[in-house]
N, CA, C and O of each residue as an XYZ file, in Angstrom:
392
protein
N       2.722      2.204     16.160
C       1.974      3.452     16.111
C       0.499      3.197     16.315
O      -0.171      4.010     16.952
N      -0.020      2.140     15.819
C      -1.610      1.942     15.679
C      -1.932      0.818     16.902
O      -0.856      0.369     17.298
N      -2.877      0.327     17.499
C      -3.699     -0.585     17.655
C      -3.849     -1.673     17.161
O      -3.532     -2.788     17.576
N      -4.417     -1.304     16.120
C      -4.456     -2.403     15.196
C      -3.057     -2.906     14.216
O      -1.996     -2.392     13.859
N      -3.727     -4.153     14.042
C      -2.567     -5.071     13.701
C      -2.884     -4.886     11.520
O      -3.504     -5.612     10.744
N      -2.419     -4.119     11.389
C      -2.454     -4.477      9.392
C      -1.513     -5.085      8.953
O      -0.458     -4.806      8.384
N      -2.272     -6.384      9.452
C      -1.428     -7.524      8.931
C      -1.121     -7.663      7.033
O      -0.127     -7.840      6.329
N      -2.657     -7.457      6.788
C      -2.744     -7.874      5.312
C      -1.736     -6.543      4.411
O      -1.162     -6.626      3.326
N      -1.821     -5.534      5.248
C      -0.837     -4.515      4.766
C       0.419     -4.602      4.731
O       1.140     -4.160      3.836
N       0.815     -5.277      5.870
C       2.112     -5.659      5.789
C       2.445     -6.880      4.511
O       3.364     -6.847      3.693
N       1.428     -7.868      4.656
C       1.750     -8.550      3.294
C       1.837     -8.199      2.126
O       2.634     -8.817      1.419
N       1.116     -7.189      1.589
C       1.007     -6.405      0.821
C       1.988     -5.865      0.228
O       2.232     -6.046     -0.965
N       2.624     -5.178      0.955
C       3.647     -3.990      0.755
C       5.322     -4.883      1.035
O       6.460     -4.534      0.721
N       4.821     -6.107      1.739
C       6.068     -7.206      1.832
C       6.389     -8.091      0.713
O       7.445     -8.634      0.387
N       5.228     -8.102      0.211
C       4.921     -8.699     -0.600
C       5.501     -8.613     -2.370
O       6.207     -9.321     -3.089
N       4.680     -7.223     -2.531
C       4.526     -6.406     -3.371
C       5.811     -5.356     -4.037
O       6.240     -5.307     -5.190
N       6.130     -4.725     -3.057
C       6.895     -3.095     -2.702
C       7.994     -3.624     -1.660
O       8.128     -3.078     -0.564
N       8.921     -4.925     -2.140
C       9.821     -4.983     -1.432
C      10.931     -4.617     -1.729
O      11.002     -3.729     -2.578
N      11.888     -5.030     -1.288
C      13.267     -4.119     -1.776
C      13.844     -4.501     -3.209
O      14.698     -3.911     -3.871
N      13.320     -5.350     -3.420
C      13.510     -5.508     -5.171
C      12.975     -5.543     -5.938
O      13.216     -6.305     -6.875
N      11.587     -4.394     -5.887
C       9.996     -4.565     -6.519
C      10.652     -4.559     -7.694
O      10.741     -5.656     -8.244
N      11.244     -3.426     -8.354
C      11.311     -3.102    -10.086
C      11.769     -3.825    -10.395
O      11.910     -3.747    -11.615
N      12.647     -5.594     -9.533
C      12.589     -6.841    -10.375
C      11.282     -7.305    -11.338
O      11.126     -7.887    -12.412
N      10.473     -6.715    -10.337
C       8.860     -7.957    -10.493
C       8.000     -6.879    -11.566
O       6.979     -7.226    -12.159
N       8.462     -5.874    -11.653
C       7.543     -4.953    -12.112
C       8.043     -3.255    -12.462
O       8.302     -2.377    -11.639
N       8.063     -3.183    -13.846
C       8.781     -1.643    -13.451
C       8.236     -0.621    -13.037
O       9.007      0.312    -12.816
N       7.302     -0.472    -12.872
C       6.131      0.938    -12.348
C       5.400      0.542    -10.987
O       4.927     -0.555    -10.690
N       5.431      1.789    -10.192
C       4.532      1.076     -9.133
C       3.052      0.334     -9.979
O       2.698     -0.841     -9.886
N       2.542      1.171    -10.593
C       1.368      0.963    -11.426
C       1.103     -0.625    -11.616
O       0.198     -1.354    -11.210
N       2.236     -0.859    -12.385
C       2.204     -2.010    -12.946
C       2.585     -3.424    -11.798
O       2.398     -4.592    -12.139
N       3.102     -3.046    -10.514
C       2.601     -3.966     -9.513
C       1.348     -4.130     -9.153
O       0.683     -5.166     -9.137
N       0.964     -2.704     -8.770
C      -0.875     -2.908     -8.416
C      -1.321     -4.117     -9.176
O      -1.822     -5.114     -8.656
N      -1.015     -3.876    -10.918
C      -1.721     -4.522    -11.800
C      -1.608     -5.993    -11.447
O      -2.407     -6.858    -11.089
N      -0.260     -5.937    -11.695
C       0.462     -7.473    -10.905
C      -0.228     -8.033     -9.768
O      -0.462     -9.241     -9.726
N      -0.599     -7.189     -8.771
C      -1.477     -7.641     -7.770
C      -3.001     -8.108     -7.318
O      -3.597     -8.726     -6.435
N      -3.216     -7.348     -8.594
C      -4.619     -7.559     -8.678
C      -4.842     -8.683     -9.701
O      -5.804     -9.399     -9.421
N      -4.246     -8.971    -10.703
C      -4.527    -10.125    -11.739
C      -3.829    -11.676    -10.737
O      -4.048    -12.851    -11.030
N      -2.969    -11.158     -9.530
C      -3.007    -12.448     -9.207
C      -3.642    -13.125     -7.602
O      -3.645    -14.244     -7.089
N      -3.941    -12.308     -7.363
C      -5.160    -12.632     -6.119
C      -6.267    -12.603     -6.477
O      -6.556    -12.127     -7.576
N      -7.255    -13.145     -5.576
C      -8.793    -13.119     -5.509
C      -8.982    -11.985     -4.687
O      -8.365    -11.691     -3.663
N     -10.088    -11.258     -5.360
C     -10.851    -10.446     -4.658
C     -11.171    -10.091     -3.233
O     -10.992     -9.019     -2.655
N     -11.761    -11.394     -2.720
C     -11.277    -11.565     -1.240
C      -9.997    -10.640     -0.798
O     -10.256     -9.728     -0.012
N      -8.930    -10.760     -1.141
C      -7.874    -10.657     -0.367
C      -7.386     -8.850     -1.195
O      -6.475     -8.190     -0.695
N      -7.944     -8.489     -2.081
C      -7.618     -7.285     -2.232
C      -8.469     -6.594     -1.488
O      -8.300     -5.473     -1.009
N      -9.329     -7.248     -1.410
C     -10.630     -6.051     -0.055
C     -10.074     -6.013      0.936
O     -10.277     -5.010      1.619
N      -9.030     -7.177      1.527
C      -8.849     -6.911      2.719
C      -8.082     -5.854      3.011
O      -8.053     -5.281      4.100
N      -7.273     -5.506      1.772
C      -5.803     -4.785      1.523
C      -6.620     -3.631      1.737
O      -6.572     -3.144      2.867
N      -7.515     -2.982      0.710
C      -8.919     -2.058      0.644
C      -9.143     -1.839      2.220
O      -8.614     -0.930      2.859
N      -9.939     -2.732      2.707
C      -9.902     -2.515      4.387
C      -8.688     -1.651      5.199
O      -8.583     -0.493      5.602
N      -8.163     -2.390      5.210
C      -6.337     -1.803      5.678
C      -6.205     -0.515      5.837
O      -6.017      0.220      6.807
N      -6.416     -0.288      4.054
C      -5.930      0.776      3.652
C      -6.665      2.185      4.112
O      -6.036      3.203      4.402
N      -7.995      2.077      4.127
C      -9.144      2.640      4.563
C      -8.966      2.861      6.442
O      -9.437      3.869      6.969
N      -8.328      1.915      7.175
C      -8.008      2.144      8.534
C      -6.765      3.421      8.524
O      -6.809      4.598      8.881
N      -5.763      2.642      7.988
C      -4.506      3.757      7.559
C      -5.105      5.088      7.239
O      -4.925      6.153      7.830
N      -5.720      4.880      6.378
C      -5.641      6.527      6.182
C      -6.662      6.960      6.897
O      -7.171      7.790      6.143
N      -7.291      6.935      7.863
C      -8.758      7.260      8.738
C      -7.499      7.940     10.033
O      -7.644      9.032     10.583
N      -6.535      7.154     10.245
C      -5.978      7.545     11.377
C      -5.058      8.818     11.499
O      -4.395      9.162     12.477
N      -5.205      9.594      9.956
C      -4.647     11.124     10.060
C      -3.139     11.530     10.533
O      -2.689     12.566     11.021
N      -2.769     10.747     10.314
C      -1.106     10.774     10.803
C      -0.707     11.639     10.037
O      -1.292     11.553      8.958
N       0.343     12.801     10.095
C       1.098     13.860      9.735
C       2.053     12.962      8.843
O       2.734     11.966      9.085
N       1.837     13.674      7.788
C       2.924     12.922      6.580
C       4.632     12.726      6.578
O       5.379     12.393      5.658
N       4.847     12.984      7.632
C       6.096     12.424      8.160
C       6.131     11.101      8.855
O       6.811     10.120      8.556
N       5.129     11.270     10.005
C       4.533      9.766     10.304
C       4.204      8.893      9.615
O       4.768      7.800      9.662
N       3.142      9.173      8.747
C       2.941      8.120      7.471
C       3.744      7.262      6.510
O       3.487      6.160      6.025
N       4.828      8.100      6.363
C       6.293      8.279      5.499
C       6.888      7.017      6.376
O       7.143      5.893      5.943
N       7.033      7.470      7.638
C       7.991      7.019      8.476
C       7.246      4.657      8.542
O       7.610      3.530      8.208
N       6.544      5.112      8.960
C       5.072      3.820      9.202
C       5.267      2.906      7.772
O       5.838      1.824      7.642
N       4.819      3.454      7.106
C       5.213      2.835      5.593
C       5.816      2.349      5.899
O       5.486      1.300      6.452
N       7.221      2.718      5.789
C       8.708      2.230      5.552
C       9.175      0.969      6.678
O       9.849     -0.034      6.440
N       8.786      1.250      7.494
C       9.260      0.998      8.889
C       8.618     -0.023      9.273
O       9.164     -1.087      9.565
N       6.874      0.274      9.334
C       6.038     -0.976      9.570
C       5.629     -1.862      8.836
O       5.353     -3.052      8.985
N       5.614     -1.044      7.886
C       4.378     -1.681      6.747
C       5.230     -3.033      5.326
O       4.853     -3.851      4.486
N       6.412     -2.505      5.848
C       7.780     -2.649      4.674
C       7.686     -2.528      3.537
O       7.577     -3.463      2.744
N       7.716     -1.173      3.221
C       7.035     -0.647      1.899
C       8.707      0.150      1.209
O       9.442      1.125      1.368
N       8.605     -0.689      0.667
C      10.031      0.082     -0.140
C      10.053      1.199     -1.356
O      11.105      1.697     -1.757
N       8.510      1.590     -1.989
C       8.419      2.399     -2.909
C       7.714      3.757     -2.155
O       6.511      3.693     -1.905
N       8.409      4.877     -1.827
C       8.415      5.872     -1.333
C       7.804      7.011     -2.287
O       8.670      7.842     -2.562
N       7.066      7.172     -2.632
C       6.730      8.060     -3.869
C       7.307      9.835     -3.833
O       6.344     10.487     -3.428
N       8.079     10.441     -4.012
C       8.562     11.487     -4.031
C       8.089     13.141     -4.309
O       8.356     14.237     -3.818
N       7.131     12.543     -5.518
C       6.782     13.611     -6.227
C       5.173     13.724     -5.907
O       4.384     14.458     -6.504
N       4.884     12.866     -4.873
C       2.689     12.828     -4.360
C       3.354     12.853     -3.095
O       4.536     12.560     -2.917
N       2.527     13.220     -2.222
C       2.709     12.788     -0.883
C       2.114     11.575     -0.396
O       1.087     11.132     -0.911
N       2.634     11.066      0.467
C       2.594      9.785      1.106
C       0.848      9.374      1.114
O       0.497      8.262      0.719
N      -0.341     10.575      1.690
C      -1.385      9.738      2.131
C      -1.894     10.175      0.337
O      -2.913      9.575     -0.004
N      -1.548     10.713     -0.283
C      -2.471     10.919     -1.604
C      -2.066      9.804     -2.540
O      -2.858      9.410     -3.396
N      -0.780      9.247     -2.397
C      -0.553      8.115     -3.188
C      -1.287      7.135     -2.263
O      -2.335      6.753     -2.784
N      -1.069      6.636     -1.109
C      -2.281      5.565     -0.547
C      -3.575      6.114     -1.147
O      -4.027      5.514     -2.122
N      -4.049      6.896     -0.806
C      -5.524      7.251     -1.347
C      -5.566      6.593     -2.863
O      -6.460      5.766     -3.042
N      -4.767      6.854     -3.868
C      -4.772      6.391     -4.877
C      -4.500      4.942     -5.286
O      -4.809      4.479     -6.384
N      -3.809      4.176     -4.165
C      -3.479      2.617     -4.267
C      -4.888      2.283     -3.859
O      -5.284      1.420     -4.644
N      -5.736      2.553     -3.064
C      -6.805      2.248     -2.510
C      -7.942      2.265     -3.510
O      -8.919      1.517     -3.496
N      -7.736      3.002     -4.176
C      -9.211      3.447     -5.414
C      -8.690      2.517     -6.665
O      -9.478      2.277     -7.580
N      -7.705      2.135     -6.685
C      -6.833      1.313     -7.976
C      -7.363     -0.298     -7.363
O      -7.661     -1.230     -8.110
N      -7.389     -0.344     -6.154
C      -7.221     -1.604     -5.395
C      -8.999     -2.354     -5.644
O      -9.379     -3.432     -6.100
N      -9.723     -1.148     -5.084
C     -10.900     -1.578     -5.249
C     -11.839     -1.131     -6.422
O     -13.064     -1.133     -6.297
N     -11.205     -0.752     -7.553
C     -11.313     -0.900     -8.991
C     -12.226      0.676     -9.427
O     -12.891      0.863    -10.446
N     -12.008      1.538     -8.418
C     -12.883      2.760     -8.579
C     -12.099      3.761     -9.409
O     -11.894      4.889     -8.961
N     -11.760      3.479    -10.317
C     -10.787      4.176    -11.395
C     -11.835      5.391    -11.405
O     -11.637      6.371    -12.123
């Protein structure tokens, strides 16, 4: 769909939000947390970066939905937020703007 390559997103969400996240973590929440207590800074900005491209590019929340899943390999689908308001919110969690 994009140009650009979000690589670090894909690690992220491959990483993170894979198909057996609620092994590693029972809340999305509590992965973020997971994610952030075990990387350096460095590498959550980059995620921050990413994330900030993603959502700049305005994709119709079916697209977004779809991209997630598909590209990004994001296995936690949030149901009850929509797709770019929960990114918006991984993004402000990510770069500590509570």
């Amino acid at each position: 769909m994009t140009d650009r390559k979000l690589n670090n997103l894909v690690q992220f969400f491959g990483a993170c939000f894979h198909q057996d996240w609620r092994l590693d973590a029972p809340t999305p929440e509590a992965v973020i947390e997971r994610f952030l207590d075990k990387n350096p800074a460095e590498e959550v900005q980059k995620v921050v970066v990413e994330l900030d491209e993603l959502l700049s590019l305005s994709l119709p929340e079916d697209e977004l939905r779809r991209m997630l899943h598909e590209e990004l390999l994001c296995y936690y689908l949030p149901t009850e937020t929509p797709i770019r308001n929960w990114l918006a919110q991984l993004r402000t969690s990510l770069a500590g703007e509570h």
